[in-house]
C-alpha positions as CSV (number, residue, x, y, z in Angstrom):
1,X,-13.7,16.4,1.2
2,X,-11.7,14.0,2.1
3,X,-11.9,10.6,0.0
4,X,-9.5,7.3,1.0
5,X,-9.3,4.0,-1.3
6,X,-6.1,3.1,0.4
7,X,-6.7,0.3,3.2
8,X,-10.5,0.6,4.4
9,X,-12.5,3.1,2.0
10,X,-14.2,6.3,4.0
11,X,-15.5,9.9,2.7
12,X,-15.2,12.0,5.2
13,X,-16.3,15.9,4.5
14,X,-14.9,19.0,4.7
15,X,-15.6,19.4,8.9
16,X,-15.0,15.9,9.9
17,X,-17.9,14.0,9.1
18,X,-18.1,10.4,8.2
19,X,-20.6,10.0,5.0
20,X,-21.4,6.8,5.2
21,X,-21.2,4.6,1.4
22,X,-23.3,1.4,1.4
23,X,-22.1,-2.0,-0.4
24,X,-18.9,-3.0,-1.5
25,X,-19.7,-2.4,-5.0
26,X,-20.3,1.0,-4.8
27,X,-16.7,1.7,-3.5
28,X,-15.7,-0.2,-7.1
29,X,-17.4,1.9,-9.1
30,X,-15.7,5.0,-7.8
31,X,-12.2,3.7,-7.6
32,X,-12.8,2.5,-11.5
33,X,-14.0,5.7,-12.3
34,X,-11.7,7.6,-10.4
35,X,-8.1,5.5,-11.4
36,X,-9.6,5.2,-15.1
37,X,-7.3,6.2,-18.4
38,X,-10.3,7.1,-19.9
39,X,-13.9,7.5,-19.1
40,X,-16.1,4.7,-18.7
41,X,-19.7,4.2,-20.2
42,X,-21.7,2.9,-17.8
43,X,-22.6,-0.2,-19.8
44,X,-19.1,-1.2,-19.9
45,X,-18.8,-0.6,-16.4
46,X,-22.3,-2.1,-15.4
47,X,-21.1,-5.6,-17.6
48,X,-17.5,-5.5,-15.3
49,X,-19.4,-5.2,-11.9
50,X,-22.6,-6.9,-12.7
51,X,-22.3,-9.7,-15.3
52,X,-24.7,-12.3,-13.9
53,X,-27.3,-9.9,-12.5
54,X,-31.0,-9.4,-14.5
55,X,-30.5,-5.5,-14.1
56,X,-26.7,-4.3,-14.4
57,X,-27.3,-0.5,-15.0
58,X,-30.0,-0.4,-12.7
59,X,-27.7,-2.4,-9.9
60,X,-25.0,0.4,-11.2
61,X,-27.8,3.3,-10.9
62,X,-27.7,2.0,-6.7
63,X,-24.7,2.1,-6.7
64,X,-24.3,6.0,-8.5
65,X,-27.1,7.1,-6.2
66,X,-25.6,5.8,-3.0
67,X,-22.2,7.4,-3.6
68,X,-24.5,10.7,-4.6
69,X,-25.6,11.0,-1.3
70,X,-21.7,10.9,0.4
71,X,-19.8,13.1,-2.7
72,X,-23.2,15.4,-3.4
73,X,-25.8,15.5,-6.1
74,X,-23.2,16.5,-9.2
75,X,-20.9,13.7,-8.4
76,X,-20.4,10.4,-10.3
77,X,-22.7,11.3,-13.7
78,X,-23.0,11.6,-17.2
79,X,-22.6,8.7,-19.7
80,X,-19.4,8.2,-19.8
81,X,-19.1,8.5,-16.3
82,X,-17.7,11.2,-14.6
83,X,-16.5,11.7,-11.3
84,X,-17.3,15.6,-10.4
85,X,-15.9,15.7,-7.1
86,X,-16.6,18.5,-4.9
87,X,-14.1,21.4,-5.0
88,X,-11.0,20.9,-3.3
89,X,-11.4,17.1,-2.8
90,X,-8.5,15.0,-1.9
91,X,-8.4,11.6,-3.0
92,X,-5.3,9.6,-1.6
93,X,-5.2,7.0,-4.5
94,X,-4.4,10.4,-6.9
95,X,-2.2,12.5,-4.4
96,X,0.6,9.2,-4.2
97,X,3.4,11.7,-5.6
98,X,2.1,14.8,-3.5
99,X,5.1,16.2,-0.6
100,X,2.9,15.7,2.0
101,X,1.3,12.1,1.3
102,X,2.5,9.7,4.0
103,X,3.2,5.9,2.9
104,X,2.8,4.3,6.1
105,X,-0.6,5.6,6.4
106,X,-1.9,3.7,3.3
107,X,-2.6,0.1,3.0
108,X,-4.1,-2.1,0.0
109,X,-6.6,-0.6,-2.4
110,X,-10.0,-1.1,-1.7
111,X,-8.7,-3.4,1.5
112,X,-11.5,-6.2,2.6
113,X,-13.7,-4.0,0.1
114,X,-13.4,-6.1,-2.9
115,X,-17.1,-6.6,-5.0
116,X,-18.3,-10.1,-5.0
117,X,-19.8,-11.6,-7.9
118,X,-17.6,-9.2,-10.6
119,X,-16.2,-10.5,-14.0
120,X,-13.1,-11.3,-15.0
121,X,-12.2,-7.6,-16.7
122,X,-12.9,-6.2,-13.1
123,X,-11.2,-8.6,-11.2
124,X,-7.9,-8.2,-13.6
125,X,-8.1,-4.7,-13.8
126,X,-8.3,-4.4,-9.8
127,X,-5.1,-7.1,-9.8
128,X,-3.2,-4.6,-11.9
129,X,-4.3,-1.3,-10.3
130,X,-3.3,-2.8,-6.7
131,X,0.4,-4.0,-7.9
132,X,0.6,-0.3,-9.5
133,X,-0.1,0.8,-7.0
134,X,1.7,-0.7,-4.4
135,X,4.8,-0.7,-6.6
136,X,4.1,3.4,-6.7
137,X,4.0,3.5,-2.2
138,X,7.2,0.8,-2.3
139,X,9.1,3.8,-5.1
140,X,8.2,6.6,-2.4
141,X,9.0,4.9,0.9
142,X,12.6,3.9,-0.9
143,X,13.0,7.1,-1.8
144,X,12.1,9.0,1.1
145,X,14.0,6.6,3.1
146,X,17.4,7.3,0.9
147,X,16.8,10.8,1.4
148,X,16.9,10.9,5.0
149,X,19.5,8.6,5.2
150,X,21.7,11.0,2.8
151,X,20.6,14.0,5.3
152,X,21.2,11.8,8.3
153,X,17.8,12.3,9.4
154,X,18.0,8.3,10.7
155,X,15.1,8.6,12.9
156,X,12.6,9.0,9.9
157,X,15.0,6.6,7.8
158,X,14.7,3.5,10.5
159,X,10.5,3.9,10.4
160,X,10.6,4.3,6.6
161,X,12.9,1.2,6.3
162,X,11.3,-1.0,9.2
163,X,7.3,0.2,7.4
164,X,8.7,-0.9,4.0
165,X,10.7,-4.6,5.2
166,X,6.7,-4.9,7.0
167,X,5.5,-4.9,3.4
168,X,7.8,-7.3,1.8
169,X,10.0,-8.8,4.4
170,X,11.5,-11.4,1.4
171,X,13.0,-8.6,-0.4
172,X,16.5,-8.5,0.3
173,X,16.8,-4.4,-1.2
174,X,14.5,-3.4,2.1
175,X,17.1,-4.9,4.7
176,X,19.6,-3.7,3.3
177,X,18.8,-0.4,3.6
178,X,17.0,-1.2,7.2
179,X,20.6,-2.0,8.1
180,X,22.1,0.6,6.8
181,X,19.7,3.4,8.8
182,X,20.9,0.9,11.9
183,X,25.1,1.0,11.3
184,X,24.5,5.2,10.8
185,X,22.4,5.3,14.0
186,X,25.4,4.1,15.9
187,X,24.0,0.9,16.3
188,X,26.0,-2.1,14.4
189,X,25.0,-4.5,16.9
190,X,21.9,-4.2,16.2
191,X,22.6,-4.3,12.1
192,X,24.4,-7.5,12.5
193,X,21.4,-9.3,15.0
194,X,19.3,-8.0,11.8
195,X,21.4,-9.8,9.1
196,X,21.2,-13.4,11.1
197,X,17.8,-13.2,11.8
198,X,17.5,-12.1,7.8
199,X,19.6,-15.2,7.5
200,X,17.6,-17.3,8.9
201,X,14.3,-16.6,7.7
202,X,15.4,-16.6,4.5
203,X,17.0,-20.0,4.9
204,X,13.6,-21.1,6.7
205,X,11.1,-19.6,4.5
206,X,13.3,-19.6,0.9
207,X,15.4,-22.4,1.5
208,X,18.2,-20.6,0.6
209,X,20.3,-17.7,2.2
210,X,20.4,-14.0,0.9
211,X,23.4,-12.2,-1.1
212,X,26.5,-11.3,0.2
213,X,25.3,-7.7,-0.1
214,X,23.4,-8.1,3.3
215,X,26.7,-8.6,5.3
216,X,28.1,-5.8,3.3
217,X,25.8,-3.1,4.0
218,X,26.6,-4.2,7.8
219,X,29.8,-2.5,8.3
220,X,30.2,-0.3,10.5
221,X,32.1,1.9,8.1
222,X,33.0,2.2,5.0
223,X,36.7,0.7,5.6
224,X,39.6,1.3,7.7
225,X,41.7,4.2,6.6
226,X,45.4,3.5,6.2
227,X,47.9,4.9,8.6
228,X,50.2,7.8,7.5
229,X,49.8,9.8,4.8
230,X,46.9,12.3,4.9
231,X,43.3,11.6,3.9
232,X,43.1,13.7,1.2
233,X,46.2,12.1,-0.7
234,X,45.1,8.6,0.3
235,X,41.2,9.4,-1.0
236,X,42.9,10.5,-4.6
237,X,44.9,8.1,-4.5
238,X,42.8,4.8,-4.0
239,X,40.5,6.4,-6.2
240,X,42.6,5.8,-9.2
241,X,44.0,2.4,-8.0
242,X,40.5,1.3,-7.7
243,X,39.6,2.3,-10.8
244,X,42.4,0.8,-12.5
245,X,41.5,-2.3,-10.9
246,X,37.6,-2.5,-11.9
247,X,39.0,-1.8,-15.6
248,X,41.2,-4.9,-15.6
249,X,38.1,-6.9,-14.3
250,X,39.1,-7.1,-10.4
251,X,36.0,-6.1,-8.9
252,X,36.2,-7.4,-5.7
253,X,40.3,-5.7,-5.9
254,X,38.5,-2.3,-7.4
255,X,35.9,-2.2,-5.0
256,X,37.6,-2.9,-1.8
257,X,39.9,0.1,-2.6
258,X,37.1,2.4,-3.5
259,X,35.8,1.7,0.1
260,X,39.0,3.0,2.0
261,X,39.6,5.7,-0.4
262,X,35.9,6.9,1.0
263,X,36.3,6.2,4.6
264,X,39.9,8.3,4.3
265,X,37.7,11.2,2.3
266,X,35.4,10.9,5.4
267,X,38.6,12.0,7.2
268,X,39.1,15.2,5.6
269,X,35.6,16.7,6.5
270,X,35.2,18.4,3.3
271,X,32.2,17.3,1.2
272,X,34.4,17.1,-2.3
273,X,36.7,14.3,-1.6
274,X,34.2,12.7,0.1
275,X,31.2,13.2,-2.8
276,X,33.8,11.8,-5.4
277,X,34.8,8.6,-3.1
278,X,31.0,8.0,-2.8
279,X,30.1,8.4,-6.5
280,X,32.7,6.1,-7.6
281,X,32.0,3.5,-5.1
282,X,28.2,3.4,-5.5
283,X,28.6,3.3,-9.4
284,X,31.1,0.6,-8.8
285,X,28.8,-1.6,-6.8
286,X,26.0,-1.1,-9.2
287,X,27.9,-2.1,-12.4
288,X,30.9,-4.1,-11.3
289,X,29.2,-6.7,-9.2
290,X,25.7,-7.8,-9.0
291,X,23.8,-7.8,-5.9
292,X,24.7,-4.7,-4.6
293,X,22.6,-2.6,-6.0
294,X,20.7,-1.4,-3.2
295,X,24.1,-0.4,-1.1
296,X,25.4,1.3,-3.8
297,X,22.5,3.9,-4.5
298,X,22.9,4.8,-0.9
299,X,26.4,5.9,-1.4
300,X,25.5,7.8,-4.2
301,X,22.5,9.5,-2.8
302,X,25.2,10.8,-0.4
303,X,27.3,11.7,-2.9
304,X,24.8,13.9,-4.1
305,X,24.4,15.6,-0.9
306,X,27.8,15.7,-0.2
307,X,28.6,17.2,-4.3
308,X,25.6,20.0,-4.0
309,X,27.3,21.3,-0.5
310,X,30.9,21.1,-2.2
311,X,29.3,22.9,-5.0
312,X,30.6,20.6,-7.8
313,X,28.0,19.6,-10.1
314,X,29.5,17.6,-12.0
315,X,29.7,14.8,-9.6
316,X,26.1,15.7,-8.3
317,X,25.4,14.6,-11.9
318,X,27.0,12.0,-12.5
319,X,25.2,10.4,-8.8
320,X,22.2,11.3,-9.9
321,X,22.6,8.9,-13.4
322,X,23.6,6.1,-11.9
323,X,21.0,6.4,-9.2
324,X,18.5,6.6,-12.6
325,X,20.3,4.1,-14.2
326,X,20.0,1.9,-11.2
327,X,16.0,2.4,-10.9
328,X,15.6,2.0,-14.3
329,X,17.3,-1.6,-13.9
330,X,15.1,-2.1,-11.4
331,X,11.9,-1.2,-12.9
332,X,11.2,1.6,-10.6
333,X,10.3,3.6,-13.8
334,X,9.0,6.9,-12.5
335,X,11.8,7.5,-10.3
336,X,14.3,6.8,-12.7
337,X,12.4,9.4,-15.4
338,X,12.5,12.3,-12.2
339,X,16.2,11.5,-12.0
340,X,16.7,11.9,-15.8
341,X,15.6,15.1,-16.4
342,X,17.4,15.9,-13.3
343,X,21.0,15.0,-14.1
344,X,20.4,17.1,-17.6
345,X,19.6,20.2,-14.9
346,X,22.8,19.4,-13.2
347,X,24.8,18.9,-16.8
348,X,25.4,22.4,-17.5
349,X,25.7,21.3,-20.7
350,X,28.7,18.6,-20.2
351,X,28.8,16.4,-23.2
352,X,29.6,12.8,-21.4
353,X,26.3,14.3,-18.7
354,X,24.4,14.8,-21.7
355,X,25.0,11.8,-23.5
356,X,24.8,9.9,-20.4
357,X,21.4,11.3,-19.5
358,X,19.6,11.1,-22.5
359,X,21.1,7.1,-22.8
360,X,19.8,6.5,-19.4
361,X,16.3,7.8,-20.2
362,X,16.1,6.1,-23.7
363,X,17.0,3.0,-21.6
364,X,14.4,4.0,-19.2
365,X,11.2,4.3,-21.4
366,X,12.6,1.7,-23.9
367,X,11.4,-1.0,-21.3
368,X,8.5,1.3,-19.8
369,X,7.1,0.4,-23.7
370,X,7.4,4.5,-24.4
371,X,9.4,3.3,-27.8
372,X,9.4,6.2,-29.8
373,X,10.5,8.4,-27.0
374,X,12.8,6.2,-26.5
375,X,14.2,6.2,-29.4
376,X,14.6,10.1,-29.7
377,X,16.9,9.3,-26.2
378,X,18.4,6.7,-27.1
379,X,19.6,9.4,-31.1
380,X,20.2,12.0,-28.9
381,X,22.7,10.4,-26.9
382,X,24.4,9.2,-30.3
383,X,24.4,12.9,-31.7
384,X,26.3,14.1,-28.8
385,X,28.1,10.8,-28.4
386,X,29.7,10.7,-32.1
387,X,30.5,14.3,-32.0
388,X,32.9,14.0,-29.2
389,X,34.5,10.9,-29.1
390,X,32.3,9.0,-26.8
391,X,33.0,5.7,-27.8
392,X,31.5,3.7,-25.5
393,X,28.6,5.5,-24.9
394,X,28.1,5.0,-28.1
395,X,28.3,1.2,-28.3
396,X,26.2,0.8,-25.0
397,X,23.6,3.0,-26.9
398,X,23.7,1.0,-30.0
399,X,23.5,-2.3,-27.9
400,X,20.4,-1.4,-25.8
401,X,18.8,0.7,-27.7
402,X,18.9,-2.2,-30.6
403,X,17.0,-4.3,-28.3
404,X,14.5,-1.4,-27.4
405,X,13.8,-1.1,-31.4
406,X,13.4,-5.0,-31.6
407,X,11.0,-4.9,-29.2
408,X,8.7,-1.8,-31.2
409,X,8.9,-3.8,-34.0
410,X,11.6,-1.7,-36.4
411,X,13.7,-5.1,-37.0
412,X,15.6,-3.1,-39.5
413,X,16.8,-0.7,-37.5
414,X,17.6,-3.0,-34.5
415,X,19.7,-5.2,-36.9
416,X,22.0,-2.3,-37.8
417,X,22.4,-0.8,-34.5
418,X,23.3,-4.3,-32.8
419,X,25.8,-5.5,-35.5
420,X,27.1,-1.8,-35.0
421,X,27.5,-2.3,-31.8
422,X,29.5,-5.5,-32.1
423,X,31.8,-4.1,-34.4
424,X,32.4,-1.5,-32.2
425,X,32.7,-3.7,-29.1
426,X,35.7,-5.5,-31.0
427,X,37.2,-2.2,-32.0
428,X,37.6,-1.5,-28.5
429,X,38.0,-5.1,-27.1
430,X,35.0,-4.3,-25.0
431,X,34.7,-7.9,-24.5
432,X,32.3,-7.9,-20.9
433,X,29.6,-6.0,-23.2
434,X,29.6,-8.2,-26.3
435,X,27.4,-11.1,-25.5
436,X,24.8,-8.6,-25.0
437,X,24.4,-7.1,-28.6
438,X,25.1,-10.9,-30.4
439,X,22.0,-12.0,-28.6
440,X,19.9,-9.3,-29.6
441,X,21.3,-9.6,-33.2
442,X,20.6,-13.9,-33.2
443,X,16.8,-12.7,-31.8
444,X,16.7,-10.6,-34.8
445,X,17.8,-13.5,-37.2
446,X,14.9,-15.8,-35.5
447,X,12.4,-13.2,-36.4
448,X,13.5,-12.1,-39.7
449,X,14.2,-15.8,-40.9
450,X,17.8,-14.6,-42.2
451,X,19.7,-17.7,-40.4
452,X,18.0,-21.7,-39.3
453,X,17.4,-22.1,-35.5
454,X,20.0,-24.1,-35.4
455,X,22.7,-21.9,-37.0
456,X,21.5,-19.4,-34.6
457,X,22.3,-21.9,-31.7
458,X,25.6,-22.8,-32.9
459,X,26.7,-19.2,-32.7
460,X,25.0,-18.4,-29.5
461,X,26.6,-21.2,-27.8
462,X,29.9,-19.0,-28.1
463,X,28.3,-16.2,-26.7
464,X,26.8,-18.7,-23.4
465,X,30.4,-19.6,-22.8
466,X,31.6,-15.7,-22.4
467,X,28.3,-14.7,-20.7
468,X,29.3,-17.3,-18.2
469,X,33.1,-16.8,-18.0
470,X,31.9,-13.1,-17.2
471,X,29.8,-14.1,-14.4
472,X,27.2,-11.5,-16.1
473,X,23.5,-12.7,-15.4
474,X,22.0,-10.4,-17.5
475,X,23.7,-11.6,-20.5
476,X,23.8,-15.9,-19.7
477,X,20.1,-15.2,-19.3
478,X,19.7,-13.0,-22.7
479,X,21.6,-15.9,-24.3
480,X,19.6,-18.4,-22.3
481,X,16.2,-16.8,-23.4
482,X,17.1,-16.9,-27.6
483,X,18.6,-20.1,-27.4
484,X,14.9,-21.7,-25.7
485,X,13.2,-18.9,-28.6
486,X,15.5,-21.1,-31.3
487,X,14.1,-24.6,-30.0
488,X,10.7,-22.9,-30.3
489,X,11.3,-22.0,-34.2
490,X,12.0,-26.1,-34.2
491,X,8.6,-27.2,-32.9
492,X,10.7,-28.3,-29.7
493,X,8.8,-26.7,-26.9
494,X,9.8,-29.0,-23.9
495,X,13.7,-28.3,-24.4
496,X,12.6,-24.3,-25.1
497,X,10.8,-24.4,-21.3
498,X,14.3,-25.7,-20.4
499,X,16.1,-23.1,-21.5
500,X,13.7,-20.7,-20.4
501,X,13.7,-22.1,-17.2
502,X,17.5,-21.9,-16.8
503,X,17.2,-18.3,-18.2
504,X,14.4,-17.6,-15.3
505,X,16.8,-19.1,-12.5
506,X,19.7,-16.6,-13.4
507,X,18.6,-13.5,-14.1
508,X,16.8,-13.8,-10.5
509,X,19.7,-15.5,-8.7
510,X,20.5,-11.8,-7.3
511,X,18.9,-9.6,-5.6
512,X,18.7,-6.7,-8.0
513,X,17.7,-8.5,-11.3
514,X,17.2,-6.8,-14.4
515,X,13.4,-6.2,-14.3
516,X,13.0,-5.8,-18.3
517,X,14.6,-9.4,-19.1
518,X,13.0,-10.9,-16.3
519,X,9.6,-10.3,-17.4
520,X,10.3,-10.8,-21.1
521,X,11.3,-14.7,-20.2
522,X,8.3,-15.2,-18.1
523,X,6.5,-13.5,-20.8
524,X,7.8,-16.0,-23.2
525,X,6.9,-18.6,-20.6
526,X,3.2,-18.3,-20.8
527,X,3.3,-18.0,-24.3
528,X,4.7,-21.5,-25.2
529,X,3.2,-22.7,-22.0
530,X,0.0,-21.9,-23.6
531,X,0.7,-24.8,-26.5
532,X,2.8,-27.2,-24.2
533,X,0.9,-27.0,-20.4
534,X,-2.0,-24.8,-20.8
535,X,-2.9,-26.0,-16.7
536,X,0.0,-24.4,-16.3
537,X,-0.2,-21.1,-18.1
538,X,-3.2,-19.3,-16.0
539,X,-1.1,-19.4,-12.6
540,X,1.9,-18.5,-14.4
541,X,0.5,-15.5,-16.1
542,X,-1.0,-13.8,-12.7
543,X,2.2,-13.7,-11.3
544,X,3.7,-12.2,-14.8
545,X,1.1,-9.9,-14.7
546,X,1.8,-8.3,-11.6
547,X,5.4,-8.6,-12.5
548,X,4.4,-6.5,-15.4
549,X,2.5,-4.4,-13.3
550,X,5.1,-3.4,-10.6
551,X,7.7,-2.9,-13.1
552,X,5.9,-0.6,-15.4
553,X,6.3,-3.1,-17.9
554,X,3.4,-1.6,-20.4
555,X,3.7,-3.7,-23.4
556,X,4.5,-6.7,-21.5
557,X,1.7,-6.0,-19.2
558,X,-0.7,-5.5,-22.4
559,X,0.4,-8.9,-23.7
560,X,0.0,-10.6,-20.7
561,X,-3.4,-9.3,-20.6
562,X,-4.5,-10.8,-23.8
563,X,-2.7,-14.1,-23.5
564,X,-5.0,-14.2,-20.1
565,X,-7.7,-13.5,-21.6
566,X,-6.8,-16.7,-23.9
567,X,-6.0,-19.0,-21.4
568,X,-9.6,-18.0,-20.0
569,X,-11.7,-18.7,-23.3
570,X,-10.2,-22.4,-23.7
């Protein structure tokens, strides 16, 4: 049997036959039951569906007995509820991660199905389950659509790409990857007609043009190879010089080496040069410059490729992280967890791989609201890290992982690792990562009481300055986001909505923002919103919850949920 929720809900049995469900309520009751973390009682589940009707178990008992008759006599009973599907029943909404689901087949949950007359629970709980799960189909079609552009199957990569811009056509991430399956099909004409007409909507629609990053994933290589000496020594060689160019801050220098160094590995034909030139490049977009996310995660999934054929692990590691890294940025949680556990399969036991990957993963569920997992990454990665050396793994652990235990509620703990972390960061003048654990540190002062608002102000506004002379939006947001909690502590709520306003403008001011942050300042958002525009506060925690939602942003998503609920009962 044969059950779809996705787009317009049919059971079809096992030969082919439509069975036929009546009324738009009994298609609720089986996606609630069926997507539930727990079983149901059917009171609880008659008062979501029902609220204003004289009879809500017996309007529930309809509905029970009409989906009886489509799934057979065993299905959907018991108090709880339980759903007793026939043997061998295949539900779409619970096969999302299966090989052989296809994304372009499914559409919205419960599409033009949805119950009329529902409470507010059901209508919220369907709100979150559809941004799940459409967060869950946009995961797999980017990730299927990486995959055959790394095999250079661009046939299946230019539907994939062209289904997934359908969905979102505002999300800049989806053309650039739509571009890219166009330059590898041999068609850059095409991939720059894309980028205008990207360009234009944008400009139309947004009022404002999209990143650099579009134009950049245009080209029709990766760069022009020099003339003279052979590819292999030219590869090596730009390699280093573009490394020693993104450690003395020149990005754009660092970069722009790192691409002809690739396209003279391309050269060679063999799959070693060319998985290294890729790995650093794509790790270099994702970290040096913001923006290019996107572009550099299709670099390193063929790096990957390229590394497994070459049979260096190693690198095939090392792609892998940063492609979990990246996802985990993103909020693309699941993905970024498969991709952790599979870089410590490709380790083979190497200490910066280990260290690396169990960082990465505490980093990971840290902002998926899995703290104590979290933090068993996150003391992993300093066992390994201490032991050998690994100083700045160390400090980047310390530094986000200080803010992951802030965030559980272990202040204690968060205030050593952070002022660890800054010592270290002067130790070794690791100035670009030092805004980031003072602002978790003057968060930790505003909850603990140790230092006024304003002291905590005064310090921070040191730490704006640098955030901004880096060009980091991450950390001018971070510093953004305390300094409007600071004029909260105060009583002064309009000049906090300020700062949290100027907070919400950068970290989304490129096209890859960091998901975690984001929703944390909207969070914060609502929350004084609720005191100082409560009109205000119901739109603006919708679109947080489905923020929440997409990212697999549980704790966020839970206070959201309640705050709702709040701005509801005024």
């Amino acid at each position: 049997m044969r059950i779809r929720l996705l787009g317009k809900p049919t059971v079809t049995s096992f030969d082919g036959t439509l069975c036929p469900v009546r009324g738009h309520q009994a298609w609720a009751v089986l996606a609630r039951v069926l997507l539930a973390d727990r079983p149901l009682s059917r009171r609880q589940l008659s008062a979501e569906l029902f609220p204003d009707t004289a009879d809500p178990l017996g309007a529930l008992r309809w509905c029970l007995a009409a989906l009886r008759r489509a799934l057979g006599p065993d299905a959907m009973t018991g108090d709880p509820l339980r759903a007793n599907l026939p043997e061998n029943s295949r539900v779409d909404v619970l096969s999302l991660d299966d090989p052989d689901f296809d994304p372009i087949e499914a559409d919205e949950l419960l599409e033009g199905h949805e119950p009329e007359a529902c409470g507010p629970e059901f209508s919220t709980w369907l709100l979150v389950e559809r941004t799940r799960i459409a967060a869950r189909m946009d995961e797999r079609l980017r990730r299927e659509t990486l995959s055959s552009l790394s095999t250079m199957d661009i046939e299946r990569a230019l539907v994939l790409a062209r289904h997934a811009v359908q969905r979102d056509p505002f999300d800049e991430g989806r053309h650039v990857l739509l571009i890219k399956a166009l330059v590898l099909s041999g068609n850059p004409n095409a991939a720059r007609l894309h980028v205008e007409n990207v360009e234009a909507d944008f400009l139309r629609e947004l009022g404002e043009m999209p990143t650099a990053a579009l134009r950049s994933a245009a080209r029709a290589s990766v760069s022009d190879m020099p003339p003279g000496t052979g590819p292999a020594r030219v590869a090596e060689t730009l390699i280093e010089a573009g490394k020693a160019a993104l450690a003395a801050g020149a990005a754009d220098a660092g970069i722009d080496c790192l691409r002809r160094a690739a396209a003279a590995a391309e050269q060679t034909g063999d799959p070693g040069p060319l998985a290294r030139c890729f790995v650093e490049l794509g790790a270099a977009l994702i970290h040096s410059v913001r923006g290019y996310d996107d572009e550099g995660i299709v670099y390193l999934r063929q790096a990957e490729e390229a590394a497994m054929l070459a049979q260096t692990r190693p690198v095939a590691c090392r792609a892998v992280l940063e492609q979990s890294y990246a996802d985990a940025l993103a909020g693309r949680r699941p993905d970024a967890r498969r991709l952790s556990l599979r870089a410590l399969e490709l380790s083979d036991y190497d200490p910066e791989c280990l260290a690396a990957a169990h960082c990465f993963s505490g980093f990971n569920l840290a902002d998926w609201g899995r703290y104590r997992e979290a933090s068993d990454e996150y003391d992993r990665c300093l066992e390994i890290a201490r032991s050998r050396g690994l100083k700045r793994r160390q400090t980047w652990a310390l530094g986000l992982g200080a803010w992951g235990h802030l965030r559980a509620g272990d202040l204690d703990r968060a205030e050593v690792w952070a002022q660890d972390a800054i010592l270290q960061c002067e130790d070794q003048r690791w100035l670009s990562f030092r805004p980031w654990p003072e602002t978790v540190l003057s968060e930790i002062e505003l909850r603990t009481e140790t230092s006024s608002p304003s002291r905590v102000r005064s310090k921070l506004e040191n730490t704006l300055a640098l955030s901004c002379q880096l060009s980091d939006p991450c950390w001018e947001a971070a510093a953004c986001r305390v300094i409007a909690l600071s004029h909260e502590g105060e009583g002064q709520l309009e000049q906090a909505l300020a700062w949290l306003g100027r907070a919400l403008r950068v970290v989304t001011r490129v096209s890859d923002p960091y998901a975690a942050l984001w929703t944390r300042i909207m969070l914060d958002q609502a929350r004084i919103s609720l005191s100082a525009d409560p009109a205000a506060t119901e739109t603006l925690t919708r679109t947080l919850i489905g923020l929440a939602a997409r990212t697999h942003a549980n704790n966020e998503l839970s206070e959201a949920l309640t705050l709702l609920g709040d701005v509801q009962a005024k």
